[in-house]
DSSP file (Angstrom, degrees, kcal/mol; ACC not computed):
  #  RESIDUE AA STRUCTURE BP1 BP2  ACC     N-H-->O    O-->H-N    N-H-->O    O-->H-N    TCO  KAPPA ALPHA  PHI   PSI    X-CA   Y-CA   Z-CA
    1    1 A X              0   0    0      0, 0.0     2,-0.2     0, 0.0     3,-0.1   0.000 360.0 360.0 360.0 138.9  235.1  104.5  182.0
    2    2 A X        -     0   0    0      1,-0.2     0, 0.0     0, 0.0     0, 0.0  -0.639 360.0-103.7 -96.1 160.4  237.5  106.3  184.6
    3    3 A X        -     0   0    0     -2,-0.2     2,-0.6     1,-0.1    -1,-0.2   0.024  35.5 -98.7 -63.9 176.8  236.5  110.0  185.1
    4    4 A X        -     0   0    0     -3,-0.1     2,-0.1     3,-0.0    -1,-0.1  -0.834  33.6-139.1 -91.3 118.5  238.3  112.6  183.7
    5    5 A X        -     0   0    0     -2,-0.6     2,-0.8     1,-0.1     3,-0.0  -0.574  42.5 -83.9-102.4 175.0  240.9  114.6  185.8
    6    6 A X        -     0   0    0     -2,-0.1    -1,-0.1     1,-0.0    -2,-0.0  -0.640  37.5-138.2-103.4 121.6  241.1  117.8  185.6
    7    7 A X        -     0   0    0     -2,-0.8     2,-0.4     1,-0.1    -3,-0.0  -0.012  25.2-167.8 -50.2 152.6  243.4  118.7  182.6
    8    8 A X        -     0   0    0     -3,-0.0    -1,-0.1     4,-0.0     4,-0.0  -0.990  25.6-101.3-125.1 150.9  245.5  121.7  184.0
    9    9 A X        -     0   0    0     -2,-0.4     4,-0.1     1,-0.2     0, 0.0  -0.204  18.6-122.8 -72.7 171.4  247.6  123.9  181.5
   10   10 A X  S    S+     0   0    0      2,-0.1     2,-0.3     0, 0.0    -1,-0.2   0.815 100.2  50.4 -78.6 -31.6  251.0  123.6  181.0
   11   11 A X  S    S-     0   0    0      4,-0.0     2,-0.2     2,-0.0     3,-0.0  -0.810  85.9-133.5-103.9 153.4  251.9  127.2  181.8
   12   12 A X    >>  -     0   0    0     -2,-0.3     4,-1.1     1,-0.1     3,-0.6  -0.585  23.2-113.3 -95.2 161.9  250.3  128.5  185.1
   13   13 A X  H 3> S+     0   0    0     -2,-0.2     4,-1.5     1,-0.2     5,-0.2   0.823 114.9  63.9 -76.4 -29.8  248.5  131.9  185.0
   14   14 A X  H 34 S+     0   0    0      1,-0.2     4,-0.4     2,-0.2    -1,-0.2   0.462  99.9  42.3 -19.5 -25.8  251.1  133.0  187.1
   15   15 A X  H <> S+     0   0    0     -3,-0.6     4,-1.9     2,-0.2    -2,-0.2   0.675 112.5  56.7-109.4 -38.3  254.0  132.6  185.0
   16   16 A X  H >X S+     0   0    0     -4,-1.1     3,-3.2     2,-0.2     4,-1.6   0.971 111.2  44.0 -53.1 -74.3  251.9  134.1  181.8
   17   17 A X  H >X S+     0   0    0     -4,-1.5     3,-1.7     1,-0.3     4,-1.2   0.805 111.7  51.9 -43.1 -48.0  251.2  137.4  183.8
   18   18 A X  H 34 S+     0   0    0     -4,-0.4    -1,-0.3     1,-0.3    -2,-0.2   0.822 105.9  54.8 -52.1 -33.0  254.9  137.6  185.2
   19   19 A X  H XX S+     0   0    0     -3,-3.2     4,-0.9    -4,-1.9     3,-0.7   0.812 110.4  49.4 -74.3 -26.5  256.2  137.2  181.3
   20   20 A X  H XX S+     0   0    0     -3,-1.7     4,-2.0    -4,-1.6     3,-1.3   0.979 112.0  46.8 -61.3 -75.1  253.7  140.5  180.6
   21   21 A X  H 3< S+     0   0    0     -4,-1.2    -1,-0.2     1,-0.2    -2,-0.2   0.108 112.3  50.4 -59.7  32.5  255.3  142.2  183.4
   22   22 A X  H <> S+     0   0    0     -2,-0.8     4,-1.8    -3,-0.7    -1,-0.2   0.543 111.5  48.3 -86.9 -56.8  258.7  141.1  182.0
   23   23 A X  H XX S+     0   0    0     -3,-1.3     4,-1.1    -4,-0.9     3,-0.9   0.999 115.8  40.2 -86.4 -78.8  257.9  142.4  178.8
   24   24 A X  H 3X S+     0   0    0     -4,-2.0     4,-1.1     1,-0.2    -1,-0.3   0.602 108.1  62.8 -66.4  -8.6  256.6  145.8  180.0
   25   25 A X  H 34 S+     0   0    0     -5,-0.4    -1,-0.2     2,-0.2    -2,-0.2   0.961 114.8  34.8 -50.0 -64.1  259.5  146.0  182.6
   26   26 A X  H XX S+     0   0    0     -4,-1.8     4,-1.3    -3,-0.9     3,-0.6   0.647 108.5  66.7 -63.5 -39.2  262.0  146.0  179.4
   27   27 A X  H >X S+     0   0    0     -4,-1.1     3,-2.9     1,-0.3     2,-2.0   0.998 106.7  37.3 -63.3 -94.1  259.5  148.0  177.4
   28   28 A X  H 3< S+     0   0    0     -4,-1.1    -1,-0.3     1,-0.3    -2,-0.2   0.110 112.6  63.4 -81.2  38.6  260.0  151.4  179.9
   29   29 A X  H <> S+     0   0    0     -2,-2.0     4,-1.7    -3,-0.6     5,-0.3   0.408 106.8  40.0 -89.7 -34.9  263.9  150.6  180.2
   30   30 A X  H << S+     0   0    0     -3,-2.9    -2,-0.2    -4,-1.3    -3,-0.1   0.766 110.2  56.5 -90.3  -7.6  264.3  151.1  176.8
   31   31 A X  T  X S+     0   0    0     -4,-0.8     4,-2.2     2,-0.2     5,-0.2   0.768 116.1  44.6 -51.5 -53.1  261.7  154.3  176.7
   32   32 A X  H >> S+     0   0    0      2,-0.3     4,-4.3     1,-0.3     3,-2.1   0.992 114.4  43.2 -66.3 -72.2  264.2  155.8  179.4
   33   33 A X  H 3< S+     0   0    0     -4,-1.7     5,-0.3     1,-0.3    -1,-0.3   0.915 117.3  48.4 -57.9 -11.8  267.6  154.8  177.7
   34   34 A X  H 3> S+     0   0    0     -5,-0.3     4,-1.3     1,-0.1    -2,-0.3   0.872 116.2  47.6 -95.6 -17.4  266.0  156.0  174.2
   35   35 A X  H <X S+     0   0    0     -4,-2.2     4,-1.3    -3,-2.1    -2,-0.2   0.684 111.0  49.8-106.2  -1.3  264.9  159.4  176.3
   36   36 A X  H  X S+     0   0    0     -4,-4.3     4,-1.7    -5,-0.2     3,-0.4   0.923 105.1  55.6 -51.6 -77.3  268.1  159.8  177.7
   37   37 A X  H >> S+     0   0    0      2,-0.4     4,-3.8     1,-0.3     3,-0.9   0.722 108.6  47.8 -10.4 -83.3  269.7  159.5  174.8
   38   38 A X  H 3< S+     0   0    0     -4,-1.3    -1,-0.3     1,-0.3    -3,-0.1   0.854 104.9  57.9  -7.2 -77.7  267.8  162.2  173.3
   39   39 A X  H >X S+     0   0    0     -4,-1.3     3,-0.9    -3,-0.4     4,-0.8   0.772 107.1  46.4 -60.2 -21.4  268.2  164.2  175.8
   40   40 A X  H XX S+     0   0    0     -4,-1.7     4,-2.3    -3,-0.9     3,-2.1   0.968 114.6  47.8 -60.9 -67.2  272.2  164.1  175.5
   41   41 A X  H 3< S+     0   0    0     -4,-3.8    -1,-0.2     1,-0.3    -2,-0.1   0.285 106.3  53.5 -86.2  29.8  272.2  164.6  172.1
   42   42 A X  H X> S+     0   0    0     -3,-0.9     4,-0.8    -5,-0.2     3,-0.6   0.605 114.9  45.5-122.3 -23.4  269.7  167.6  172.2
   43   43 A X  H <X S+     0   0    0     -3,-2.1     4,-2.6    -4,-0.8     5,-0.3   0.771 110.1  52.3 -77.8 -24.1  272.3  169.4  175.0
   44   44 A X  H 3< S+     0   0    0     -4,-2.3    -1,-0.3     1,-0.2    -3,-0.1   0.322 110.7  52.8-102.4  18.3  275.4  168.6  172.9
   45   45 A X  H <4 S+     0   0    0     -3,-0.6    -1,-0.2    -5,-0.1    -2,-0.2   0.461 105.9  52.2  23.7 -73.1  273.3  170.4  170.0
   46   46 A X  H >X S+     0   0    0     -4,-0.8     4,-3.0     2,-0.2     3,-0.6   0.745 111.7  43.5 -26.7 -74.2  272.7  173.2  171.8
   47   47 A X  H 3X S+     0   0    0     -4,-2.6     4,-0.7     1,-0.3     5,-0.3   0.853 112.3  47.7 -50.1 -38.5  276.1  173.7  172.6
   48   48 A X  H >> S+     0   0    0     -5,-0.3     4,-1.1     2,-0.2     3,-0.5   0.887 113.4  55.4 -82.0 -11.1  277.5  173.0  169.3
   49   49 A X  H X> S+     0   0    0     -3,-0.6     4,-1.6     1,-0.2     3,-0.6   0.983 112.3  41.1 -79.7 -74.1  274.5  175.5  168.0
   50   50 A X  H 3< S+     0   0    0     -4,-3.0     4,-0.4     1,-0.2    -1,-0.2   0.240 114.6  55.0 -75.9  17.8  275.8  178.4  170.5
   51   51 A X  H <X S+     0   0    0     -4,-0.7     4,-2.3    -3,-0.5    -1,-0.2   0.686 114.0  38.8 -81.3 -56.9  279.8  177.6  169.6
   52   52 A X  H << S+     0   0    0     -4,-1.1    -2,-0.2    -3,-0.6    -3,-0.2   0.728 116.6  52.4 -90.4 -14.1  279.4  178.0  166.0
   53   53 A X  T >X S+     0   0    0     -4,-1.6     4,-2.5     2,-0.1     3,-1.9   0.988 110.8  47.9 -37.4 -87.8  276.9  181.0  166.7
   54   54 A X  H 3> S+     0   0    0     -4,-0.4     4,-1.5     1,-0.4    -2,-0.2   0.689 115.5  47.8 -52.5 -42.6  279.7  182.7  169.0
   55   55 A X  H 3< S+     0   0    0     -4,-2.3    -1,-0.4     2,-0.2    -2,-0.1  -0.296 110.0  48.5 -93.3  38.5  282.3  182.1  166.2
   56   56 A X  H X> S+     0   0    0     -3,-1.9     4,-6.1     3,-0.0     3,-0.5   0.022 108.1  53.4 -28.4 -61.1  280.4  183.4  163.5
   57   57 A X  H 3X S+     0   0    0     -4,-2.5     4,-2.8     1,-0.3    -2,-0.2   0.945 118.5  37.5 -58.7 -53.5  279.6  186.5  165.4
   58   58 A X  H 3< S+     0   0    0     -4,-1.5     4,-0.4     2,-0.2    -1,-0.3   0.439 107.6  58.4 -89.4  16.2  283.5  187.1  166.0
   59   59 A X  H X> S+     0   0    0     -3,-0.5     4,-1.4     2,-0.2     3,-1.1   0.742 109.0  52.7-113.9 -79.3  284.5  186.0  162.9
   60   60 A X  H >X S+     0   0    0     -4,-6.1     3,-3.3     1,-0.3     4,-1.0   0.755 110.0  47.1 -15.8 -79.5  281.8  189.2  161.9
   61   61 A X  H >X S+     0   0    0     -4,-2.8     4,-2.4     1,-0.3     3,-0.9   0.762 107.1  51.4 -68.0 -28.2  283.5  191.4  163.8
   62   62 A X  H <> S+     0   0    0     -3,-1.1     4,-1.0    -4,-0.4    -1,-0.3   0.587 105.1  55.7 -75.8  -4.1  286.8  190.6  162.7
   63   63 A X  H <X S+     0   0    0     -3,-3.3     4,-0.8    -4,-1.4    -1,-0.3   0.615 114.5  48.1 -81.1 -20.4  285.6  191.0  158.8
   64   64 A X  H <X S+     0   0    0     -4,-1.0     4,-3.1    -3,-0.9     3,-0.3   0.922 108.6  49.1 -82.2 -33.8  284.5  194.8  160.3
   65   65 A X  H  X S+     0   0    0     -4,-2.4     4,-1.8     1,-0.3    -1,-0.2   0.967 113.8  46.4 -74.9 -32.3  287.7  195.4  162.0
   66   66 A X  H  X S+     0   0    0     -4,-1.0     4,-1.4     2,-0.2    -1,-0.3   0.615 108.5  54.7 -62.3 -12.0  289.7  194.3  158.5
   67   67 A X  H  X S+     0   0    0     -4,-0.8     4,-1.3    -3,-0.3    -2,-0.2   0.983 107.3  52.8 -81.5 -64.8  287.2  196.6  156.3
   68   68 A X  H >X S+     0   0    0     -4,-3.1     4,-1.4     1,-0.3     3,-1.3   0.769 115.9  41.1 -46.1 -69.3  288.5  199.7  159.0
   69   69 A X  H >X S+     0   0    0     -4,-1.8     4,-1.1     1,-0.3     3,-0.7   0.862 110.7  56.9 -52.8 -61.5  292.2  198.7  158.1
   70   70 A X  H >X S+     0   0    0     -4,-1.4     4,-3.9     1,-0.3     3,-1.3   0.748 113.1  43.2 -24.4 -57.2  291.4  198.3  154.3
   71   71 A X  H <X S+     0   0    0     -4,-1.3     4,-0.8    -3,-1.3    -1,-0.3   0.920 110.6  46.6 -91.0 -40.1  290.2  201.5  154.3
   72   72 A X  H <X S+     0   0    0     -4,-1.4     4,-1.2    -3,-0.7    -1,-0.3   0.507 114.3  50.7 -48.7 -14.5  292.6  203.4  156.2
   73   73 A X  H <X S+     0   0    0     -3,-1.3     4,-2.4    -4,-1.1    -2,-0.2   0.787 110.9  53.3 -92.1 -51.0  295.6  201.6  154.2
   74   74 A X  H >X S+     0   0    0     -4,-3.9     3,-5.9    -5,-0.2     4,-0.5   0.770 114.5  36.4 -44.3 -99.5  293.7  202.6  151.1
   75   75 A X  H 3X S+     0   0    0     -4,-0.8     4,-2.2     1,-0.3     3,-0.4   0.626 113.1  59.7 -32.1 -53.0  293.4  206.4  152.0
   76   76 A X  H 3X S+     0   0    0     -4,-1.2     4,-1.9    -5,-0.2    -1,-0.3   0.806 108.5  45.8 -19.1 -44.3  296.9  206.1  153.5
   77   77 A X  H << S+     0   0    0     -3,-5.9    -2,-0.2    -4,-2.4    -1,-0.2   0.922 102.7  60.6 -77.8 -38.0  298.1  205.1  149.8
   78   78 A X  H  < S+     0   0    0     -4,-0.5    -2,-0.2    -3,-0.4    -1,-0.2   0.988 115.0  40.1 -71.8 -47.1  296.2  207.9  148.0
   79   79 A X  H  < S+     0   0    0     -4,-2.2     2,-0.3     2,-0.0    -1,-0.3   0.878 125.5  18.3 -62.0 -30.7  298.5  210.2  150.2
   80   80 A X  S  < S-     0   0    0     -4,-1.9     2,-0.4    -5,-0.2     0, 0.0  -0.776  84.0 -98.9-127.4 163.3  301.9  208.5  150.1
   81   81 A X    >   -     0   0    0     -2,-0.3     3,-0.7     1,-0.1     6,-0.5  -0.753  45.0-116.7 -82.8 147.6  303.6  205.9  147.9
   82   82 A X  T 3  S+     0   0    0     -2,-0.4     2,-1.3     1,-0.2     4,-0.1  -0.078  95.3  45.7 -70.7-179.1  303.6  202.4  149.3
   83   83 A X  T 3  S+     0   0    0     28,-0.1    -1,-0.2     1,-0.1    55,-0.1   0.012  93.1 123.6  65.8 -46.5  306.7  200.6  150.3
   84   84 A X  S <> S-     0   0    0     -2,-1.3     4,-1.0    -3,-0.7    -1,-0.1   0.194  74.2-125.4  -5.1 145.9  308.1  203.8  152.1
   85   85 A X  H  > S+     0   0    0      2,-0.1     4,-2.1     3,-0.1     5,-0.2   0.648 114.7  55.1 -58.8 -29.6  309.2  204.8  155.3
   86   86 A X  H >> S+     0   0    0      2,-0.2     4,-2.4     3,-0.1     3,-0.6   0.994 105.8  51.9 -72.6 -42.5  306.6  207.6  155.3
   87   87 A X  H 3>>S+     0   0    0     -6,-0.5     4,-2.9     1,-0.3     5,-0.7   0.990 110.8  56.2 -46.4 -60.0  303.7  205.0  154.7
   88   88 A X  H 3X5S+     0   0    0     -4,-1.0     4,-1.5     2,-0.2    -1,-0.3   0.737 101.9  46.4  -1.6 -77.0  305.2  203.4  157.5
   89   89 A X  H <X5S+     0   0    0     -4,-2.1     4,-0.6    -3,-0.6     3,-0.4   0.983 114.0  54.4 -60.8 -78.0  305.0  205.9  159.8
   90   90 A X  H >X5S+     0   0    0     -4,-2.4     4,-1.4     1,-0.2     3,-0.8   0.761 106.0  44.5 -38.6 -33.4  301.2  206.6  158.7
   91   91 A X  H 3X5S+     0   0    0     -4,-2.9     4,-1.7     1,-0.3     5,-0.5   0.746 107.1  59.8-108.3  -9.3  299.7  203.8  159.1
   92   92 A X  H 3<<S+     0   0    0     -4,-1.5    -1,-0.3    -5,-0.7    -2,-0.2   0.547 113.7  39.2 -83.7  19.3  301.3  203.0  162.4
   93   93 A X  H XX S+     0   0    0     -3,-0.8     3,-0.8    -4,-0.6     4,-0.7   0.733 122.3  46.6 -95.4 -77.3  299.8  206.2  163.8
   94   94 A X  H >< S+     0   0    0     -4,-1.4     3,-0.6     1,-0.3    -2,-0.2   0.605 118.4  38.3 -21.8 -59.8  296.6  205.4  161.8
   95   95 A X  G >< S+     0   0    0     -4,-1.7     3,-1.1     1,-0.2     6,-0.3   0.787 103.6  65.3 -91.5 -60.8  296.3  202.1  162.7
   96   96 A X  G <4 S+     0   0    0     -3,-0.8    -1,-0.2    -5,-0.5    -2,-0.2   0.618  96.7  63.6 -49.7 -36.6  297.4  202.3  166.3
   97   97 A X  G << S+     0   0    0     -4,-0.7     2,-0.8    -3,-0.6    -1,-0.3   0.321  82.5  91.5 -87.2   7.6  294.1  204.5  167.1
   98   98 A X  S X  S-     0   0    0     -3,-1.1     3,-1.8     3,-0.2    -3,-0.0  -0.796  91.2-103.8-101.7 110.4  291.9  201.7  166.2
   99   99 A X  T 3  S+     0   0    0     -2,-0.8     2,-0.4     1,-0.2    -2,-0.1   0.016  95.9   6.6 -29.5 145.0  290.9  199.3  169.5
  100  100 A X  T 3  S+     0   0    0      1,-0.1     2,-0.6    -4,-0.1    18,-0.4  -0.012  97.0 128.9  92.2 -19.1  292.5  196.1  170.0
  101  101 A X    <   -     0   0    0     -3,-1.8     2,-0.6    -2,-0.4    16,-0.2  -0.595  36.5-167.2-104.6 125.7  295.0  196.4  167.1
  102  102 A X  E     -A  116   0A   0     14,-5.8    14,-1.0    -2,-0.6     2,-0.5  -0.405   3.3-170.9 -84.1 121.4  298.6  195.9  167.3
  103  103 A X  E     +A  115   0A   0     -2,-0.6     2,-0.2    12,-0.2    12,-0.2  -0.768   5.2 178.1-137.0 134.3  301.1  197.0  164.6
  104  104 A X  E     -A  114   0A   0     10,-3.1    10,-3.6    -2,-0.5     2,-0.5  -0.541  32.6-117.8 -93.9 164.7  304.7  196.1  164.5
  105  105 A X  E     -A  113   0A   0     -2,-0.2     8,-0.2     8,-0.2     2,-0.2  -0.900  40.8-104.3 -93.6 142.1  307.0  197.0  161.9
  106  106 A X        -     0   0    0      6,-7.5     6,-0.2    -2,-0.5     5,-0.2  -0.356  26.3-168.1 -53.1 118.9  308.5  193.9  160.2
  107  107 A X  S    S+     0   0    0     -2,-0.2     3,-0.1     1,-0.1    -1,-0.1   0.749  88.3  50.8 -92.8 -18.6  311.6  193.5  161.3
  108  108 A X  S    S+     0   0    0      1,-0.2     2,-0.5     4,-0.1    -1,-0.1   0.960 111.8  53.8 -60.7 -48.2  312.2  190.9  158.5
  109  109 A X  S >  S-     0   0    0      3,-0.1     3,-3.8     1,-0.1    -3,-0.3  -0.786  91.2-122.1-112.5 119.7  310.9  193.3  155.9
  110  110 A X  T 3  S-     0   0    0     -2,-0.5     3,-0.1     1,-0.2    -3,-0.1  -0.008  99.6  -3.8 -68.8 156.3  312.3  196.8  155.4
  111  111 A X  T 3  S+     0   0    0     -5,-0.2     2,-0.4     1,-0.2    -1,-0.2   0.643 100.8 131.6  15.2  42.1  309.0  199.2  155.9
  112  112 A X    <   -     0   0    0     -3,-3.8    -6,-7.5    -6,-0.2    24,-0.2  -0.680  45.4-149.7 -92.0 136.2  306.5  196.3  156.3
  113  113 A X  E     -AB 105 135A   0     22,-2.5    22,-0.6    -2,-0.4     2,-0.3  -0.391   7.4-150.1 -82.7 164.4  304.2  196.3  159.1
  114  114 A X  E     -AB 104 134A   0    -10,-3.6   -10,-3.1    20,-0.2     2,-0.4  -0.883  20.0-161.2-147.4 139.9  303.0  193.4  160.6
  115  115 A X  E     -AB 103 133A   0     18,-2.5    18,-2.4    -2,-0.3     2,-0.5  -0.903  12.7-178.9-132.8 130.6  299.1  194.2  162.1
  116  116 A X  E     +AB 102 132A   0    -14,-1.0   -14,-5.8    -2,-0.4     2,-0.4  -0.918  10.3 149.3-129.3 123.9  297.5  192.0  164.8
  117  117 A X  E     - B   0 131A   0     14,-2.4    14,-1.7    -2,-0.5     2,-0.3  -0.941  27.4-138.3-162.2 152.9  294.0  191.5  167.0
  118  118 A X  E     - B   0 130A   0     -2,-0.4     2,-0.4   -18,-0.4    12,-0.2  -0.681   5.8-163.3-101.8 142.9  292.2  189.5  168.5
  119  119 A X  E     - B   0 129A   0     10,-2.7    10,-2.4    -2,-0.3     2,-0.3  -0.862  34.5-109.7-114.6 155.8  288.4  189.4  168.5
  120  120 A X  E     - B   0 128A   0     -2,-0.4     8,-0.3     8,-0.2     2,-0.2  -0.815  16.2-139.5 -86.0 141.4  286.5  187.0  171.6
  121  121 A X        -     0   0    0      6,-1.8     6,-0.3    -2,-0.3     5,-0.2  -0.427  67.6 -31.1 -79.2 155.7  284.7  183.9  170.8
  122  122 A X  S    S-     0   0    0     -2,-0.2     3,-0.1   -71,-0.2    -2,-0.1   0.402  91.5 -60.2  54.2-141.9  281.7  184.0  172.9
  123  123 A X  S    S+     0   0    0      1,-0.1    -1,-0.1     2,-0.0     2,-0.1   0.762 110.1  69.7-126.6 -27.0  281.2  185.4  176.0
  124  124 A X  S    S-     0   0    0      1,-0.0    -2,-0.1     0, 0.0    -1,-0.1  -0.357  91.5-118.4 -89.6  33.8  283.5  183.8  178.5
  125  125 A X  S    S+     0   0    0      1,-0.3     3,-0.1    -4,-0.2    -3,-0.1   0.731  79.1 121.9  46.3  29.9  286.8  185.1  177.5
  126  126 A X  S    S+     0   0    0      1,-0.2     2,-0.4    -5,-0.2    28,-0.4   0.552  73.2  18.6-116.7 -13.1  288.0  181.3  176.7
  127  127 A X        -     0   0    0     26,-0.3    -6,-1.8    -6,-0.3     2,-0.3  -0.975  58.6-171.5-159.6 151.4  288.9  181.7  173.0
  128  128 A X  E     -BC 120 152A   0     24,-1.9    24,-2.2    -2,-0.4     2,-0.7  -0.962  22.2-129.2-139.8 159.1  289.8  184.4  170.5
  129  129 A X  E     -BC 119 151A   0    -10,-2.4   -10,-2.7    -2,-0.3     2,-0.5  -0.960  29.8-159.4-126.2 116.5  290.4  184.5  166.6
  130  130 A X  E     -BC 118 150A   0     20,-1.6    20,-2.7    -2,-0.7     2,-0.4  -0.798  10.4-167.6 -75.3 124.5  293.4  186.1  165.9
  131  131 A X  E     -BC 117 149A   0    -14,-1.7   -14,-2.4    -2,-0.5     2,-0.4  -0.959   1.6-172.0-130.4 140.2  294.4  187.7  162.6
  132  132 A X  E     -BC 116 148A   0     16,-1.1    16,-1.6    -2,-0.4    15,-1.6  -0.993   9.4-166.4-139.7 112.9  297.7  188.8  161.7
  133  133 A X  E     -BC 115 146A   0    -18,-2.4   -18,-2.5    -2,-0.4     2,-0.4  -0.857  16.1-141.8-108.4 170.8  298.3  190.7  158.5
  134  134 A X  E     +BC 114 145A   0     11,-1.2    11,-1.9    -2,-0.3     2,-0.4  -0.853  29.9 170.9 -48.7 116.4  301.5  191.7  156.4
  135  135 A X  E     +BC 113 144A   0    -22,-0.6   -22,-2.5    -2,-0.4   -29,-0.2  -0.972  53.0  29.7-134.8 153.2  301.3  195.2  154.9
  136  136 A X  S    S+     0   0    0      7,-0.6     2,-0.3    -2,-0.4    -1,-0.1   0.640  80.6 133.3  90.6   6.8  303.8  197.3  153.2
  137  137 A X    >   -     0   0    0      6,-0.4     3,-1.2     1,-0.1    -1,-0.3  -0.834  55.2-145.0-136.8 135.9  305.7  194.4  151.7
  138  138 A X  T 3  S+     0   0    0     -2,-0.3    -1,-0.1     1,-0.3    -2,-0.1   0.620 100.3  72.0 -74.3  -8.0  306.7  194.5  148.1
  139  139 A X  T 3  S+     0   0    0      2,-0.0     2,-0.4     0, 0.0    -1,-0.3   0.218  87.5  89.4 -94.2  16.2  306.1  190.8  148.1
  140  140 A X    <   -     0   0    0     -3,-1.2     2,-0.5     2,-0.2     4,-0.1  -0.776  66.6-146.2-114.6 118.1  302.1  191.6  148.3
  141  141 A X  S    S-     0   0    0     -2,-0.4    -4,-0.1     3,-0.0    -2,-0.0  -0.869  86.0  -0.9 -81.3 156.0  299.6  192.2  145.6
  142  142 A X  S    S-     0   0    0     -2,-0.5    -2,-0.2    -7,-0.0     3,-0.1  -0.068 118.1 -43.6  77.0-163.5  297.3  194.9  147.4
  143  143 A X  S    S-     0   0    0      1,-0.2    -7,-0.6    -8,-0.1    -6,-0.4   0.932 112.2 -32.5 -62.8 -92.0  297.8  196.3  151.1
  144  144 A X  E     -C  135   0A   0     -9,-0.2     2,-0.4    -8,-0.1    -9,-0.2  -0.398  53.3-124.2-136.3-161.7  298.5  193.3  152.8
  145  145 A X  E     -C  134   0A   0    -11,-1.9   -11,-1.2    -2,-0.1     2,-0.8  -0.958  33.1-111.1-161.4 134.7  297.7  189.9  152.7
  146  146 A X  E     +C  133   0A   0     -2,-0.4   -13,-0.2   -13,-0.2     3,-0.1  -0.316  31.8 179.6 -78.0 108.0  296.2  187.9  155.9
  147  147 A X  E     +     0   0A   0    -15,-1.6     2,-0.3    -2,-0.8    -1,-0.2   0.784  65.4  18.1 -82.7  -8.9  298.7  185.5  157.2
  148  148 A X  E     +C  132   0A   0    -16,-1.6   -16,-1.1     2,-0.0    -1,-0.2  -0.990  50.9 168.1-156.7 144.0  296.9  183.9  160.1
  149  149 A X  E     +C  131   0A   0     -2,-0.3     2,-0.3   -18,-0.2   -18,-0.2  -0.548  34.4 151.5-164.2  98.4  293.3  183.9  160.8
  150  150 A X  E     -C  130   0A   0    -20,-2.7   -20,-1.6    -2,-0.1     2,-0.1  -0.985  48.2-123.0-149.9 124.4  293.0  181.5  163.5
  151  151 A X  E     +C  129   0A   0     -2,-0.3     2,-0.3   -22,-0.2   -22,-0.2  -0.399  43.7 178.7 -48.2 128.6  290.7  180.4  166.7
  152  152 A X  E     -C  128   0A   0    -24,-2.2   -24,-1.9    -2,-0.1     2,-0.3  -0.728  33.2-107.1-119.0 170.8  292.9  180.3  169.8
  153  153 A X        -     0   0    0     -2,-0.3   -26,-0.3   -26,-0.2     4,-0.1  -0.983  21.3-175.0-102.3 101.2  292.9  179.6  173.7
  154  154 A X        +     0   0    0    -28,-0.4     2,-0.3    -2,-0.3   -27,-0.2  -0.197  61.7  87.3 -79.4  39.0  293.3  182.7  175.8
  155  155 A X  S    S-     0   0    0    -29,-0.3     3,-0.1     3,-0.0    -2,-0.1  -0.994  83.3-117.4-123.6 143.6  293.4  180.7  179.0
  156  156 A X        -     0   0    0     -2,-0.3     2,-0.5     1,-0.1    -2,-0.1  -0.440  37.0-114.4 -67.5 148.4  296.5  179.2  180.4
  157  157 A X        -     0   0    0     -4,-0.1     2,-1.3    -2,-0.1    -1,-0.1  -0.303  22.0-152.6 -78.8 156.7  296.2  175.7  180.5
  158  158 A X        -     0   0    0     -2,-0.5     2,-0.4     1,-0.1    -1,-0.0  -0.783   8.7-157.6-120.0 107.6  296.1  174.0  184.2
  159  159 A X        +     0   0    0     -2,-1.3     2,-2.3     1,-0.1    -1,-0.1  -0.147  33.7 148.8 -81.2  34.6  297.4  170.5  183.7
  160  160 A X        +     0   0    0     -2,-0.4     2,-0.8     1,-0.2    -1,-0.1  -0.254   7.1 145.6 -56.4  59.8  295.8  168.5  187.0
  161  161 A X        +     0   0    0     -2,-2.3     2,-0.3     2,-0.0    -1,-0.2   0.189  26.8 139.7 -74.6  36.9  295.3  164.9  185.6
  162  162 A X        -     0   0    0     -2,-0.8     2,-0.5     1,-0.0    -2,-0.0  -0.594  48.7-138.9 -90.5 143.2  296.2  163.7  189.3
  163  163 A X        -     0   0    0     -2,-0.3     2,-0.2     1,-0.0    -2,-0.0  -0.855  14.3-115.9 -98.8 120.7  293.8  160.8  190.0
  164  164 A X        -     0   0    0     -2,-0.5     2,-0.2     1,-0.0    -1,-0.0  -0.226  47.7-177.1 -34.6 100.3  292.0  160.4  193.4
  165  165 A X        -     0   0    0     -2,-0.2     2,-0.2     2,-0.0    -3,-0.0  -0.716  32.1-107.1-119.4 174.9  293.8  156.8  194.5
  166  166 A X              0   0    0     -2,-0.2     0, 0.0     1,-0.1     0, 0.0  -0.538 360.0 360.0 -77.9 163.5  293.1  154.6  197.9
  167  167 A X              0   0    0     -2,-0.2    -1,-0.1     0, 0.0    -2,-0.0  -0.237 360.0 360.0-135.6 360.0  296.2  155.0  200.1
């Protein structure tokens, strides 16, 4: 009988461990990319949390500042007939004493106002909602009727897109 040599396995123990540290390499690359990830979408979250916060909030105040008109158009009416030059006249002295609010007379419509302000989005002065109503106009059920109530940009835009190139 010849001896027996000695069998050795096919994979070295070398090769095993290095495929464990393969495996657990891959393992905390994809713990990382799955806690980036997370993290991203928990800032952009945040953000969209305190956006729709900040426009809520001015959206509020700009339902308070339309209750002030409401009622001042109302009391305005109990004194005068609508459609007038005298209403006119009142509620653009009335009106005029209130912050932030602009009122034009309609130059389309004879003794229609037109009443405008802006409230701030947030805190950084980057956005407003503007609301622009029609009052005074026979073409209205009620006092007026809200023609625009709409988020805007109160910063000019600055149009760099110049790209850094090699020379």
């Amino acid at each position: 009988m010849k001896p027996k040599k000695n069998s050795y396995p096919p994979v070295n123990v070398g090769s095993s461990f290095m495929l464990v540290i393969l495996v657990i390499l891959c393992m905390v690359v994809f713990a990382m990319l799955s806690l980036s990830g997370a993290l991203r979408d928990e800032n952009y979250s945040k953000k969209t949390t305190d956006r729709t916060t900040a426009y809520y909030k001015a959206n509020n105040l700009a339902e308070e500042r339309l209750e002030k008109v409401d009622q001042i158009l109302l009391d305005i009416s109990k004194e005068t007939n609508l459609y007038t030059f005298d209403y006119q006249q009142k509620a653009l002295s009335s009106l005029e004493n209130i912050e932030g609010i602009t009122v034009l007379p309609n130059e389309e419509v004879q003794n229609a106002l037109i009443i405008q302000y802006l409230v701030p989005v947030g805190d950084d002065d980057s956005e407003s909602l503007r609301v622009t109503l029609a009052a005074n106009d026979r073409d209205i059920e009620g006092y007026y009727r809200i023609t625009e109530w709409k988020q805007i940009s109160t910063q000019e835009w600055k149009g760099d897109s110049s790209l850094p190139l090699l020379q």
